[in-house]
N, C-alpha and C positions, 0 to 999 in steps of 0.2 A: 322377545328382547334378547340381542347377543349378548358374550358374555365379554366383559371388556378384554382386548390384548394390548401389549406391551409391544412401541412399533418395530421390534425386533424381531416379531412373532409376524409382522402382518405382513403381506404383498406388495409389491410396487403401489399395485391401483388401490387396495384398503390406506398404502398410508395418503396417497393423492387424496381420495376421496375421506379421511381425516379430517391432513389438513384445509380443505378445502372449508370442509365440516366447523370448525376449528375458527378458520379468518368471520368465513359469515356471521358466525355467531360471537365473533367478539368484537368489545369494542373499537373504532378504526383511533382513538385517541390512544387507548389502553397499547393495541399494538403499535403505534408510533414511537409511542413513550418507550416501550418496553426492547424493541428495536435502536431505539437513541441508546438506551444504556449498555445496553454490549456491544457498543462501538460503530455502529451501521452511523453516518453521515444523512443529510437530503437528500444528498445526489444520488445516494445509494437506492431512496425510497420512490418506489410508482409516483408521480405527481398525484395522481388521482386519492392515490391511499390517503395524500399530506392533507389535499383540501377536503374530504371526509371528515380527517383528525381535526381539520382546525372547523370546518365547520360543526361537530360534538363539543367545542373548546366553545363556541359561539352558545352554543343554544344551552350552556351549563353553565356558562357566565350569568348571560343575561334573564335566565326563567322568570326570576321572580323582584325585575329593577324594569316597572313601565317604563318612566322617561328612555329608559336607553333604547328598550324598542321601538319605540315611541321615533325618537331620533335615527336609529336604523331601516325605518321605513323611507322617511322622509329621504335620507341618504340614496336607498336604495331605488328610490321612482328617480331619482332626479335624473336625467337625459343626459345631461353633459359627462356626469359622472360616468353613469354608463358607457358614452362614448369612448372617454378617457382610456379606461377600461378593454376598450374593444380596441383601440388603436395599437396599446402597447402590448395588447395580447397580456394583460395580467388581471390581478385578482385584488379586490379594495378591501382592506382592512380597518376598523374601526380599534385603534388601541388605546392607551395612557390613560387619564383622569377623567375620562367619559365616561369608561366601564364604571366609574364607580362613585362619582360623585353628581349628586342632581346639576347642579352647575358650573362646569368646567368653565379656565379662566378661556381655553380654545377647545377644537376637536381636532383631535389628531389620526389623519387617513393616511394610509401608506397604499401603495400601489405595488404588489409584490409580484415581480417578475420573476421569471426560471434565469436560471445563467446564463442562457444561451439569448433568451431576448433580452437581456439584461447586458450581456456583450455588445448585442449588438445596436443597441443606442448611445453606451457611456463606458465602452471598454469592459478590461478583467475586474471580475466582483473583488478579488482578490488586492489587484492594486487600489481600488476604488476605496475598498473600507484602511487598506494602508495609509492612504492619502487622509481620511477621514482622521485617523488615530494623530497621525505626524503634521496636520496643518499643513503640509508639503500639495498643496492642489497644483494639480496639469491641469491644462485643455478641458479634457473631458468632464473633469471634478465640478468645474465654472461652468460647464453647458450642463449638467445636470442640477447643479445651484439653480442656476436662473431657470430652468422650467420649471423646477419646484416651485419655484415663488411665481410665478407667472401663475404657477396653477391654483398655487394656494390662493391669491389675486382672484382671479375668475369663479372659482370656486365659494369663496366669502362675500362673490358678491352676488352671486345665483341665489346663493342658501340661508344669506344674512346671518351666515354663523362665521365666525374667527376659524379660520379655517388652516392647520400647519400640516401641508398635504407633501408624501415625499416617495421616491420611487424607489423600492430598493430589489434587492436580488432574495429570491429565499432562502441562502445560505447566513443572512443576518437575523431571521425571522425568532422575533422573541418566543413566549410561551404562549401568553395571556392574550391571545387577537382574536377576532371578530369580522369574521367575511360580511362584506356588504352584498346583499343580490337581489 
């Protein structure tokens, strides 16, 4: 067994292969989190790292609530969804009062897109959620309304669930979500 150093003490490649050491074994929620609080942004972070983090955020929500896996199943077979999914190049979330109540008055799915495909269907994430704060809707705002509900529409009526499905950017992305796959 080495003897621990201080990485002041150690080489390029000891501290590489640290921290290398280091991410593997920790958790990818634990470094999100811990990364969000000393200022690092999304954009800042790997996608790959976020959906790890939020898929640990998934599976420590729901352990020990059947019905919601239960409904995460069902979610996740469903075709259309998937499709959904593949089209906009994003990632479905199961959030609000499903996580936690046997029966929600709806289910609420978000379709969380990166910036970039999130530009590029409904414009800047930036003005979008401005638009959202201020009631002030362009263009863009209204064509992203009505697919929502177009989808939420299609959606509720595949799954026979009340279904409040909405597309966002993952710079708005709450804490508490729930990958669907």
């Amino acid at each position: 067994m080495s003897e621990k150093k201080h990485l002041w003490e150690m080489s390029p490649e000891e501290i590489k292969e640290h921290v290398h050491e280091f991410i593997e074994n920790t958790s990818k929620l634990d470094l999100v989190h811990d990364l969000l609080k000393i200022g690092a942004s999304l954009d800042d972070l790997n996608p790959d790292l976020v959906r790890e983090a939020l898929y640990e955020a998934c599976e420590q929500t729901i352990k020990e609530q059947p019905k919601q896996r239960k409904l995460i199943r069902k979610l996740g077979s469903n075709k259309l969804l998937q499709n959904i999914a593949r089209y906009f190049n994003g990632d479905v979330i199961l959030c609000g009062s499903a996580l936690a109540l046997d029966t929600p008055r709806d289910i609420d799915l978000r379709l969380v897109l990166s910036e970039k495909d999130f530009i590029t269907f409904f414009g800047s994430a930036d003005k979008w959620t401005g638009q959202g704060q201020t009631g002030d809707w362009q263009t863009e705002r209204w064509i992203w309304a009505r697919i929502c509900a177009l989808l939420s529409y299609l959606l509720s009526s595949e799954l026979d669930l009340n279904i409040d499905f909405q597309i966002i950017p993952y710079s708005v992305v709450g804490v508490k979500i729930d990958f669907i796959d």
